[in-house]
DSSP file (Angstrom, degrees, kcal/mol; ACC not computed):
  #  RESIDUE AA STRUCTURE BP1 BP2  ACC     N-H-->O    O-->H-N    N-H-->O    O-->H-N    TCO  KAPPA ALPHA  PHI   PSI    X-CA   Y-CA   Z-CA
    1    1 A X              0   0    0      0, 0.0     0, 0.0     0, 0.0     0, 0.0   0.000 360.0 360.0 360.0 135.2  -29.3   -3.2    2.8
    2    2 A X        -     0   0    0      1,-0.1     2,-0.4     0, 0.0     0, 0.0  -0.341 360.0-117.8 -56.2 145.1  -25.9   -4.4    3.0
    3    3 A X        -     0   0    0      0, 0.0     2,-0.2     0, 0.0    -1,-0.1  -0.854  26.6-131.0 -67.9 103.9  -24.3   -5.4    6.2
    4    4 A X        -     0   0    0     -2,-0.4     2,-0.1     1,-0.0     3,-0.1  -0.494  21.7-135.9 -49.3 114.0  -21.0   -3.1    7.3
    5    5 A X        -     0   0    0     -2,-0.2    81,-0.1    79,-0.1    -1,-0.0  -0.554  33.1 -86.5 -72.9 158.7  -18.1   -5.2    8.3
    6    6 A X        -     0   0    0      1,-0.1     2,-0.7    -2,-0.1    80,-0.2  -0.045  34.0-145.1 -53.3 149.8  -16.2   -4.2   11.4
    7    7 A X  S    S+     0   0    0     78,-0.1    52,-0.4    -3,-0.1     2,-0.4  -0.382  80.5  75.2 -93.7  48.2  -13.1   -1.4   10.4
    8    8 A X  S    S-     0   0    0     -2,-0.7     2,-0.3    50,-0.3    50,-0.2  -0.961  73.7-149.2-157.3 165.3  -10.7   -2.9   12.9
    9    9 A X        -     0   0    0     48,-1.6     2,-0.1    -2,-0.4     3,-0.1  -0.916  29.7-104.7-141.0 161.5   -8.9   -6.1   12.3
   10   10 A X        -     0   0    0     -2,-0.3     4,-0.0     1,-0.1     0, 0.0  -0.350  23.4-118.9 -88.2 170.7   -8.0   -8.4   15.6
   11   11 A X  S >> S+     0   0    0      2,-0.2     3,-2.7     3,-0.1     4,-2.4   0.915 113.9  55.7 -63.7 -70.6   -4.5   -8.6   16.9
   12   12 A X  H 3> S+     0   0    0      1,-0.3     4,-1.6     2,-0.2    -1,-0.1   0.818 112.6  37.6 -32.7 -52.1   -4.4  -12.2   16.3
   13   13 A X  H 3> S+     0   0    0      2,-0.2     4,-1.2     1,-0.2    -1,-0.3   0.523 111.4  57.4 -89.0  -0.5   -5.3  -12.0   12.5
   14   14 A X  H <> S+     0   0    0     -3,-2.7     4,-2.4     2,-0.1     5,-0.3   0.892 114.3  46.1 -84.9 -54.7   -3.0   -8.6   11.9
   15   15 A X  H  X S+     0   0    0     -4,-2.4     4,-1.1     1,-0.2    -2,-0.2   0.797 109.5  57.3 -35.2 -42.6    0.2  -11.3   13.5
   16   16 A X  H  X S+     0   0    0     -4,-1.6     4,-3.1    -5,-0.5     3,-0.3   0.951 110.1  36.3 -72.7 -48.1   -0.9  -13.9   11.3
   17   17 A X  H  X S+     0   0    0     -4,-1.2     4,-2.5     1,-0.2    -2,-0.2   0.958 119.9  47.4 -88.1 -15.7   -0.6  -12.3    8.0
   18   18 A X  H  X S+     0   0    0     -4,-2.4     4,-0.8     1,-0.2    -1,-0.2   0.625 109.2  45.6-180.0 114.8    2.0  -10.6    8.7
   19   19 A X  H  X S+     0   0    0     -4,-1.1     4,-1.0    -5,-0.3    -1,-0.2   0.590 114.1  59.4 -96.4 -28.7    4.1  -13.0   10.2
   20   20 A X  H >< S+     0   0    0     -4,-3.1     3,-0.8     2,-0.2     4,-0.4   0.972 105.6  46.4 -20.0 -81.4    2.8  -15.2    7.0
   21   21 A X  H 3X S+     0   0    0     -4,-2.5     4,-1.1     1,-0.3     3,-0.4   0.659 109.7  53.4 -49.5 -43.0    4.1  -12.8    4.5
   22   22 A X  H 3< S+     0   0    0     -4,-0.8     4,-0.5     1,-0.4    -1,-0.3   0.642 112.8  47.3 -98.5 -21.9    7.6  -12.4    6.3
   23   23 A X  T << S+     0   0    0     -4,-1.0    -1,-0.4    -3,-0.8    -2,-0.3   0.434 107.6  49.0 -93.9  28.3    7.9  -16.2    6.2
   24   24 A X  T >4 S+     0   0    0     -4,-0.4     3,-0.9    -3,-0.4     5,-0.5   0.567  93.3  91.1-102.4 -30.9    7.0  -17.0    2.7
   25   25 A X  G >< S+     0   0    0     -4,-1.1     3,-3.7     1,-0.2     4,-0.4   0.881  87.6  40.2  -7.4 -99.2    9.5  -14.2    1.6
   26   26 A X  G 3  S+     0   0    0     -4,-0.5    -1,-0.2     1,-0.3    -2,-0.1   0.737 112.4  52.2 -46.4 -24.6   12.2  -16.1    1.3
   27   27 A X  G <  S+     0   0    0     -3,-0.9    -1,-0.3    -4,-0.2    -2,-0.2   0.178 126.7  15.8 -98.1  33.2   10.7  -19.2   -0.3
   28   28 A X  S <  S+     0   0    0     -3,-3.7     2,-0.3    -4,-0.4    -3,-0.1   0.159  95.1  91.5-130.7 -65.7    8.8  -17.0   -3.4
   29   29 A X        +     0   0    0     -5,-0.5     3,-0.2    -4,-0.4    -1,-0.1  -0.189  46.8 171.4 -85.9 114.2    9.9  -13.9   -3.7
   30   30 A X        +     0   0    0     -2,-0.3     3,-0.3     1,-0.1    -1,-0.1   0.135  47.9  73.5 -61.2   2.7   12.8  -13.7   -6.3
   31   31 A X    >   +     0   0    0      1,-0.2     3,-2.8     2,-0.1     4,-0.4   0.142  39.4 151.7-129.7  51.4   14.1  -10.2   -7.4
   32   32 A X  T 3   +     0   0    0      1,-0.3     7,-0.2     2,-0.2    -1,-0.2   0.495  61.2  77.5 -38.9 -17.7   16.0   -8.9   -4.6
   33   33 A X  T 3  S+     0   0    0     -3,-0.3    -1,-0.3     1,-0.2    -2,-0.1   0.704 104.2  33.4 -87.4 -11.0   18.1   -7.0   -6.8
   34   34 A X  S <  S+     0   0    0     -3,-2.8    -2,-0.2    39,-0.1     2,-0.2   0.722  94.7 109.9 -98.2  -1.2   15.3   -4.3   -7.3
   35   35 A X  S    S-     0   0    0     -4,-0.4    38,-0.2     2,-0.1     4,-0.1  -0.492  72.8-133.1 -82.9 145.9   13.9   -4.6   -3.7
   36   36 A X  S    S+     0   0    0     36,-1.1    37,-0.1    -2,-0.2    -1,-0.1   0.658  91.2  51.7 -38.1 -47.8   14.6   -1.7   -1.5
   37   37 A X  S    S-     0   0    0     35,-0.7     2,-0.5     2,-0.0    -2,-0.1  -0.221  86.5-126.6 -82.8 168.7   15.9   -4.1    1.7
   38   38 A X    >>  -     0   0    0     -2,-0.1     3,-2.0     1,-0.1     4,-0.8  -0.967  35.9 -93.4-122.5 150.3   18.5   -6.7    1.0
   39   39 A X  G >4 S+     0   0    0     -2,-0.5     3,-1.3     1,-0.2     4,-0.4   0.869 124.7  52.8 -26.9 -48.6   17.7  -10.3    2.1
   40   40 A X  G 34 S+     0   0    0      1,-0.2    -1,-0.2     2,-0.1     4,-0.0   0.320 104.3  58.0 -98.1  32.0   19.6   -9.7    5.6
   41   41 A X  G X4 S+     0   0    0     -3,-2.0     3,-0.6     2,-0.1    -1,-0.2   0.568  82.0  78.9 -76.4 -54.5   17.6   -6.9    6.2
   42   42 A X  T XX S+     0   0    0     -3,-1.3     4,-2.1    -4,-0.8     3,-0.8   0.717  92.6  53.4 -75.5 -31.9   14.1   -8.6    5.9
   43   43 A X  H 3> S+     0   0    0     -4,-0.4     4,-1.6     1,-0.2    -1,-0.3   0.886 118.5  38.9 -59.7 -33.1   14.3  -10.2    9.9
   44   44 A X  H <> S+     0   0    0     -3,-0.6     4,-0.9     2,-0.2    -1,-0.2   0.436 113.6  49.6 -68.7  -6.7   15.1   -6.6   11.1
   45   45 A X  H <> S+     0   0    0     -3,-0.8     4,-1.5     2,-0.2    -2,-0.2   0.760 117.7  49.0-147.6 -70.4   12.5   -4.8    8.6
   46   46 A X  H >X S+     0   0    0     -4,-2.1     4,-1.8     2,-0.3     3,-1.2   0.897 106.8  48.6  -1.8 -87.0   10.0   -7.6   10.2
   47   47 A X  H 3X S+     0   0    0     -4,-1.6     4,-2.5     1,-0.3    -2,-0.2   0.932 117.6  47.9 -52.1 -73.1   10.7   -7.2   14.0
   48   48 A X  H 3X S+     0   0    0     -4,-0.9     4,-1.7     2,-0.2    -1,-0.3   0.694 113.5  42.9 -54.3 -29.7   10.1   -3.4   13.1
   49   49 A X  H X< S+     0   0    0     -4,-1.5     3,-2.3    -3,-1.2     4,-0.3   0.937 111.4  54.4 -85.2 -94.4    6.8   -4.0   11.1
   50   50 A X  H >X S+     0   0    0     -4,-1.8     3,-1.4     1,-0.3     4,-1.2   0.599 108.0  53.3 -38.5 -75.3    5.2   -6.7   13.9
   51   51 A X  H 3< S+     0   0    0     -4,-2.5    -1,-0.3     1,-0.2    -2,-0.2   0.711 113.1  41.3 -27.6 -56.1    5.9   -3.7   16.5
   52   52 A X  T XX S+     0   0    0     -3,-2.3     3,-1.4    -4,-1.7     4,-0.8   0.808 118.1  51.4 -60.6 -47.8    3.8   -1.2   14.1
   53   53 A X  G X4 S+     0   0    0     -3,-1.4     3,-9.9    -4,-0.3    -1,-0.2   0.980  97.6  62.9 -29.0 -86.8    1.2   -4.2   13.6
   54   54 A X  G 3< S+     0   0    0     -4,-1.2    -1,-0.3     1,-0.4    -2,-0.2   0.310 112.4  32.2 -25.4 -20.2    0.9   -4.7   16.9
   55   55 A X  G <4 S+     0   0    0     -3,-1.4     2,-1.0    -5,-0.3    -1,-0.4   0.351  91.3  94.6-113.6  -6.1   -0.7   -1.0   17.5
   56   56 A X    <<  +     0   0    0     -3,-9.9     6,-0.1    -4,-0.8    -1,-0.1  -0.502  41.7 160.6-119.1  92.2   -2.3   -0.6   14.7
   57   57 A X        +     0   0    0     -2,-1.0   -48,-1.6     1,-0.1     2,-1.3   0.588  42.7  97.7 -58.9 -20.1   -5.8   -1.6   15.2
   58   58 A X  S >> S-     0   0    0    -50,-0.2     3,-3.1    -3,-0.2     4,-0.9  -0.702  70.5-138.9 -99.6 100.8   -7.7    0.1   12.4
   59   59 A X  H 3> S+     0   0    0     -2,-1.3     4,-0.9   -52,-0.4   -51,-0.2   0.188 102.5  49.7 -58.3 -18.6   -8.1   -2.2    9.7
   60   60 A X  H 3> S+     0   0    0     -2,-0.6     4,-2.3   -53,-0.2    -1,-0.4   0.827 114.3  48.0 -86.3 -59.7   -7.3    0.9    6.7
   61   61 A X  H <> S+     0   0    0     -3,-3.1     4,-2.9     1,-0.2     5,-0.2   0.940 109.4  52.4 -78.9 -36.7   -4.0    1.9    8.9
   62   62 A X  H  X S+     0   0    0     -4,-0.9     4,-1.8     1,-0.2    -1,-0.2   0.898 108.0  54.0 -72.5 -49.1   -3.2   -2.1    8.9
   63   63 A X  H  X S+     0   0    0     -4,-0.9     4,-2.3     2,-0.2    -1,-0.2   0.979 107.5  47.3   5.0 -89.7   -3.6   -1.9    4.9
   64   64 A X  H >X S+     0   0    0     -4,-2.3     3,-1.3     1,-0.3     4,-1.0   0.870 113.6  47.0 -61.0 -78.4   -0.9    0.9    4.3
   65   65 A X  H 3X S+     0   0    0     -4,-2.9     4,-3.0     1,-0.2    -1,-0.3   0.714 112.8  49.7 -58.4 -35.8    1.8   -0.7    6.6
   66   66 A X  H 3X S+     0   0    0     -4,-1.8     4,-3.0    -5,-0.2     5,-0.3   0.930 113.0  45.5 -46.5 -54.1    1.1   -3.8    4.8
   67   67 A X  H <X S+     0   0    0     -4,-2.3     4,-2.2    -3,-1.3     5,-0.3   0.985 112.2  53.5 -39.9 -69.7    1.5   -1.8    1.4
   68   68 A X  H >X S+     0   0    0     -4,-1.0     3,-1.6     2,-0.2     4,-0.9   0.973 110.3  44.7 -55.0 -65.8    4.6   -0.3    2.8
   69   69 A X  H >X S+     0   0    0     -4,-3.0     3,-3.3     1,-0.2     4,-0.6   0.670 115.3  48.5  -5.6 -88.4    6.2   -4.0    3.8
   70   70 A X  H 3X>S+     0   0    0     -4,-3.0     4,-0.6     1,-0.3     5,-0.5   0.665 109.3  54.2 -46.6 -17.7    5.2   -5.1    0.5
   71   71 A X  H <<5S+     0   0    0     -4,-2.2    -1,-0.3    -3,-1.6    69,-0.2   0.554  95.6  67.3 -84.0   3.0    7.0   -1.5   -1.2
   72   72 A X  H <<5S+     0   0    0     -3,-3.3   -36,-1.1    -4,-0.9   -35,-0.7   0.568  99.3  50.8 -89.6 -12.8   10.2   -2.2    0.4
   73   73 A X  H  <5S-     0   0    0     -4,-0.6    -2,-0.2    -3,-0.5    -1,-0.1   0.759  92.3-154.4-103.0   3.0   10.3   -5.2   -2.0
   74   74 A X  T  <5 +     0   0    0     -4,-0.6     2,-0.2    64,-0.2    -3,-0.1   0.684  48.0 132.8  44.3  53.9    9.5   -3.1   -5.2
   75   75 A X    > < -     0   0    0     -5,-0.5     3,-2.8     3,-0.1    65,-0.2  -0.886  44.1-165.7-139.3  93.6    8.2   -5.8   -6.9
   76   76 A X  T 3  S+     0   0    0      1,-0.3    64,-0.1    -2,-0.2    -2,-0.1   0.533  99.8  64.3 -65.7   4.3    4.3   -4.9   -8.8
   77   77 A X  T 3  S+     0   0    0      2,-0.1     2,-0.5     0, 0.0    -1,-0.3   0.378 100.5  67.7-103.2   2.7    4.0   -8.8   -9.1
   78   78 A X    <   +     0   0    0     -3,-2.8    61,-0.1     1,-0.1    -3,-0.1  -0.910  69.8 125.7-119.7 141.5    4.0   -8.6   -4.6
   79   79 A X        -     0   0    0     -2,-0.5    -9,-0.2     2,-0.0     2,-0.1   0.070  50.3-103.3-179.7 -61.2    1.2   -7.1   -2.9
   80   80 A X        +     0   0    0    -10,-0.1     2,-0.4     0, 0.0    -2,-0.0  -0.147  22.9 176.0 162.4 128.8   -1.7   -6.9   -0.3
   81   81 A X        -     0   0    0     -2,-0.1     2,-0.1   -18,-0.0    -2,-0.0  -0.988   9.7-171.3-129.3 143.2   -5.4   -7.2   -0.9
   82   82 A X    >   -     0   0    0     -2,-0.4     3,-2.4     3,-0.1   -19,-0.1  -0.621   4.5-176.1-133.7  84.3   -7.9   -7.1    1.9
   83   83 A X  T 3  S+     0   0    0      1,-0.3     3,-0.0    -2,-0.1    -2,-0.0   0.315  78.2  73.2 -52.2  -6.6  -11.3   -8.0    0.3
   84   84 A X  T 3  S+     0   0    0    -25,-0.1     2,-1.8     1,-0.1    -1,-0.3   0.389  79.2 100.4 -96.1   5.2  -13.0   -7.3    4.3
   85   85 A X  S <  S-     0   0    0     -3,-2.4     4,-0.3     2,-0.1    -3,-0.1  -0.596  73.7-130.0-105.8 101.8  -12.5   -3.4    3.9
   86   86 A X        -     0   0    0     -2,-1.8     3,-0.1   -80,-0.2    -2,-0.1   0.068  65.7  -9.7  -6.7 145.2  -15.0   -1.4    3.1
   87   87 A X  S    S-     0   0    0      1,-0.2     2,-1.2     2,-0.1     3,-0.2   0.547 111.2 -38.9  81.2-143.3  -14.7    1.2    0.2
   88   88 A X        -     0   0    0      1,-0.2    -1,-0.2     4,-0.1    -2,-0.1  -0.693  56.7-144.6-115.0 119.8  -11.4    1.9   -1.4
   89   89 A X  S    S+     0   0    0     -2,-1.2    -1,-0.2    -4,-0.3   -25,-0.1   0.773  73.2  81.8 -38.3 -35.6   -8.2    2.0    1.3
   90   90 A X  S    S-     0   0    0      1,-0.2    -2,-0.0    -3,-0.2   -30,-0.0  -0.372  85.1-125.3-113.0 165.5   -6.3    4.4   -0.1
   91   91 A X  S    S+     0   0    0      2,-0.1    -1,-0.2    -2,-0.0    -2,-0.1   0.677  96.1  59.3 -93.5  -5.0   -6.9    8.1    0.3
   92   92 A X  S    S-     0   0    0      1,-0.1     3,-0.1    30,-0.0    -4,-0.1   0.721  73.7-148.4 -76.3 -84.9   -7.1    9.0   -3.6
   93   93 A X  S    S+     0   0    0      1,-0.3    16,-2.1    14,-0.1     2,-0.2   0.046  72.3  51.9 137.8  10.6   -9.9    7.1   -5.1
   94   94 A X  E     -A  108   0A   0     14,-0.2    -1,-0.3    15,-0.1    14,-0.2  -0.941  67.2-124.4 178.4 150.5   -8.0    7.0   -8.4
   95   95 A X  E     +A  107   0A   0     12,-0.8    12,-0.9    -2,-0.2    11,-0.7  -0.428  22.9 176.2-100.2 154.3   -4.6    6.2  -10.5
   96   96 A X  E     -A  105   0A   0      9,-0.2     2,-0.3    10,-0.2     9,-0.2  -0.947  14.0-150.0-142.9 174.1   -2.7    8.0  -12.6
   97   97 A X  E     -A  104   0A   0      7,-2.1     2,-1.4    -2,-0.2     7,-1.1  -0.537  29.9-104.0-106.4 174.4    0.6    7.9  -14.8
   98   98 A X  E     +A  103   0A   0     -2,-0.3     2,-0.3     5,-0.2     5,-0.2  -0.821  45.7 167.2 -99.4 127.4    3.1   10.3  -15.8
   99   99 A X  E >   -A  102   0A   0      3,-2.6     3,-3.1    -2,-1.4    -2,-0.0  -0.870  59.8 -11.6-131.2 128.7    3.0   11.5  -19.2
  100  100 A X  T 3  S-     0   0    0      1,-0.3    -1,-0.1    -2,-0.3     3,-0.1   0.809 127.9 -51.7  89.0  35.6    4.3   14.0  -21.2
  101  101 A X  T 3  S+     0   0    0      1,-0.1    -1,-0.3     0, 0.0     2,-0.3   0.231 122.5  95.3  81.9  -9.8    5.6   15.7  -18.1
  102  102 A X  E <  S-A   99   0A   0     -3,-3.1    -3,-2.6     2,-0.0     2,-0.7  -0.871  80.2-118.9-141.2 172.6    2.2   15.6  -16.4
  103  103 A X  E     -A   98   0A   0     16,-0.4    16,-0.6    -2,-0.3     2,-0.6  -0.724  40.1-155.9-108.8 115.5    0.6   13.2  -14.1
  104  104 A X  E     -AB  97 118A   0     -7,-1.1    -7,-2.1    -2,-0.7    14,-0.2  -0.793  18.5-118.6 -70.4 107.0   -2.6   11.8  -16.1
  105  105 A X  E     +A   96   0A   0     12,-2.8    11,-3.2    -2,-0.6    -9,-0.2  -0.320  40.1 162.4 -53.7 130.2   -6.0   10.2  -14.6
  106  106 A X  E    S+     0   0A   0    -11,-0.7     2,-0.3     1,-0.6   -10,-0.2   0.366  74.5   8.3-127.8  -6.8   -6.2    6.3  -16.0
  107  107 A X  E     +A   95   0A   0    -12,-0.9   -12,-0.8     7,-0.1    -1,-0.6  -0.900  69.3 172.8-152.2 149.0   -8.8    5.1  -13.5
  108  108 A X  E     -A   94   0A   0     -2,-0.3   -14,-0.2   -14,-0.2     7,-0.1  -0.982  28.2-163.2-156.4 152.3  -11.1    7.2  -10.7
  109  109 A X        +     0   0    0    -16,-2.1     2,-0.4    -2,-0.3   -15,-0.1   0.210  64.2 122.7-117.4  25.6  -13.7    6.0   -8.7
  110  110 A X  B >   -C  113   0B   0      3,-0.6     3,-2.0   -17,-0.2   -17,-0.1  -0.876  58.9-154.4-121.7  96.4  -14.2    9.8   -8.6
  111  111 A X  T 3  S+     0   0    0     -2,-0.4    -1,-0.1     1,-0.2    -3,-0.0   0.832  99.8  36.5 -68.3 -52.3  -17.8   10.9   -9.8
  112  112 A X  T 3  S+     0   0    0      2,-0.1     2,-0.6    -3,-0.1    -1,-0.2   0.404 105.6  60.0-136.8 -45.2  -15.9   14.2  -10.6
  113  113 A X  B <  S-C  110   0B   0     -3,-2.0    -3,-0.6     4,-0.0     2,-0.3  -0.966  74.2-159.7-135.0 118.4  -12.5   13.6  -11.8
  114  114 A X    >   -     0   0    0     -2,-0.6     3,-1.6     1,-0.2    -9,-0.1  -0.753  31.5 -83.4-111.7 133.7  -12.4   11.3  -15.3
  115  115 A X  T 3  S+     0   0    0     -2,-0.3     2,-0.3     1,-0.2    -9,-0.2  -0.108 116.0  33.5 -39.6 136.2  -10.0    9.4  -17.0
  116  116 A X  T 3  S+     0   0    0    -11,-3.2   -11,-0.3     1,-0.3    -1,-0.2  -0.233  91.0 134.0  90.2 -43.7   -7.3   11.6  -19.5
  117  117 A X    <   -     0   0    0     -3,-1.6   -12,-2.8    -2,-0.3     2,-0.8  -0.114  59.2-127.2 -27.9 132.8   -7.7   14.5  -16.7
  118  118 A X  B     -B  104   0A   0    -14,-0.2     2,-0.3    -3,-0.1   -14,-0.2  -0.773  12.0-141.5-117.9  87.2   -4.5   16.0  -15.7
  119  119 A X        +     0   0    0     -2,-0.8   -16,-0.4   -16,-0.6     8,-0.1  -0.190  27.3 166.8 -11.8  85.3   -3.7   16.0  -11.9
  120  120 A X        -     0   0    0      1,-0.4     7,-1.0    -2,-0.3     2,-0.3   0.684  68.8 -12.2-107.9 -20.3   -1.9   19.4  -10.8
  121  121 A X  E     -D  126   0C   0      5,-0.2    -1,-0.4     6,-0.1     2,-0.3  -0.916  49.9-148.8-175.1 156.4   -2.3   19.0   -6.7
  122  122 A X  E >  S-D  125   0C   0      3,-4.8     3,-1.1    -2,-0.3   -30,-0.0  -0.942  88.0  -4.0-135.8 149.5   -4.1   16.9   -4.5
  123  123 A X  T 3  S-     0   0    0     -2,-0.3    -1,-0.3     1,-0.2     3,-0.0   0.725 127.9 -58.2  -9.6  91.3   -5.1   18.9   -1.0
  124  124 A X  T 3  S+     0   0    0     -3,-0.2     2,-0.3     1,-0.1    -1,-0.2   0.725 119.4 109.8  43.5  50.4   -3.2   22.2   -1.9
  125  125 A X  E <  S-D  122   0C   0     -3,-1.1    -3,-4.8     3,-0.0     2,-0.1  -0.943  77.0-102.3-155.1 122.4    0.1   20.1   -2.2
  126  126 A X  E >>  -D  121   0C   0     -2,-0.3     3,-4.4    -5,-0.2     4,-1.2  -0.310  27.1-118.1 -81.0 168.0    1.7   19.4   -5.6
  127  127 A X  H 3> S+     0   0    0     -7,-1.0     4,-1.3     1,-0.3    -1,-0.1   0.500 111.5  53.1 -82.7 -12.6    1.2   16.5   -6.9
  128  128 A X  H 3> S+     0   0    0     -8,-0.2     4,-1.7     2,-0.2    -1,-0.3   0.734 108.3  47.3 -29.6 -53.3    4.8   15.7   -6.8
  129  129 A X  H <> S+     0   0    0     -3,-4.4     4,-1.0     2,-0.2    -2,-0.3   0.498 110.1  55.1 -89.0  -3.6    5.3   16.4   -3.1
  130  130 A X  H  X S+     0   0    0     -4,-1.2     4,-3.0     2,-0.1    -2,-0.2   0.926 111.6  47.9 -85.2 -35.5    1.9   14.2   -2.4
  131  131 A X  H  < S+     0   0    0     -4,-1.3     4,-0.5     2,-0.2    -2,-0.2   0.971 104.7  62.8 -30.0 -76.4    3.9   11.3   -4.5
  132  132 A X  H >< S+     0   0    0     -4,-1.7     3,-1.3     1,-0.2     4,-0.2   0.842 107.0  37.8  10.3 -90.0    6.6   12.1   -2.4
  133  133 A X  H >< S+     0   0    0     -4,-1.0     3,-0.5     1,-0.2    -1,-0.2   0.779 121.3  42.5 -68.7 -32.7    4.9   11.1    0.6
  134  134 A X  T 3< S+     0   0    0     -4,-3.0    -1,-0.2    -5,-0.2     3,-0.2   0.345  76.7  93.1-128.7  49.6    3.2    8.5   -0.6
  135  135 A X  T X  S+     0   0    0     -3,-1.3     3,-3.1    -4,-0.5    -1,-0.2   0.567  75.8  81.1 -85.7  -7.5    5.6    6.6   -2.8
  136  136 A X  T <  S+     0   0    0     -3,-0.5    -1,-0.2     1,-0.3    -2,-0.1   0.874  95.3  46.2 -59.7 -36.7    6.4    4.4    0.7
  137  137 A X  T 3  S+     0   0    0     -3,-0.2     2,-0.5    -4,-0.2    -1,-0.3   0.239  92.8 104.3 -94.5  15.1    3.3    2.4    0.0
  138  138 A X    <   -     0   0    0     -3,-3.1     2,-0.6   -67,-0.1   -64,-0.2  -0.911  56.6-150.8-111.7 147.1    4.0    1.7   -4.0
  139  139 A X              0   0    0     -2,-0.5   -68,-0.1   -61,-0.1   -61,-0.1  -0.880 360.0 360.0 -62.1  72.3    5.1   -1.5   -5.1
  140  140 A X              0   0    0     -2,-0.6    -1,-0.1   -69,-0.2    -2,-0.1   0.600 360.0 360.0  36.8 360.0    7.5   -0.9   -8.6
């Protein structure tokens, strides 16, 4: 049987990345004209993210604000992996696109819910307004 790693991430290692991330900004990341922030933004946009860090113990919550950082720079080539968290972070289990007016399954890890399936609301909320709410965490 596999061993469960811990769900919680230390203080120490939440600071490091990032406080990483927010200095390597400025010496990688190039396309500030699609990013959400502006360059003299990103020390304020920081300070405020490190606060949020800085509570947020549960190694999934510490995930999404990372996602959200990285979605203020609205760049799909920027993003966040944590390869110690159990199952899949995010609370669908599965992608989809827009097509043809209507939001289309392209990946599900979802015994249930198959690629080319057509998404009409995800917990009694359409699937617009759940977009909505959780377009803070997408990346371009």
């Amino acid at each position: 049987m596999k061993k469960r790693k811990a769900q919680t991430i230390s203080l120490d290692e939440r600071v490091f990345i990032l406080s990483k991330t927010y200095a390597s900004i400025p010496l990688y990341f190039a396309h500030w004209e699609d990013a959400k922030i502006k360059p003299e933004q990103l020390d304020s946009v920081y300070h405020t993210f490190l606060n949020r860090a800085i509570k947020t113990e549960d190694r999934k919550d510490f995930f999404l604000l990372m996602w959200e950082f990285f979605g203020l720079l609205n760049n799909g080539h920027s993003w966040y992996r944590d390869d110690e968290l159990n199952g899949n972070p995010l609370p669908l289990g599965f992608s989809c696109l827009e097509m043809a007016g209507q939001r289309v399954v392209t990946w599900s890890s979802i015994q249930t819910l198959k690629k080319g399936d057509v998404v009409v609301s995800i917990n009694d909320k359409s699937i617009d307004d759940y977009y909505t709410d959780f377009s803070k965490y997408i990346s371009a």
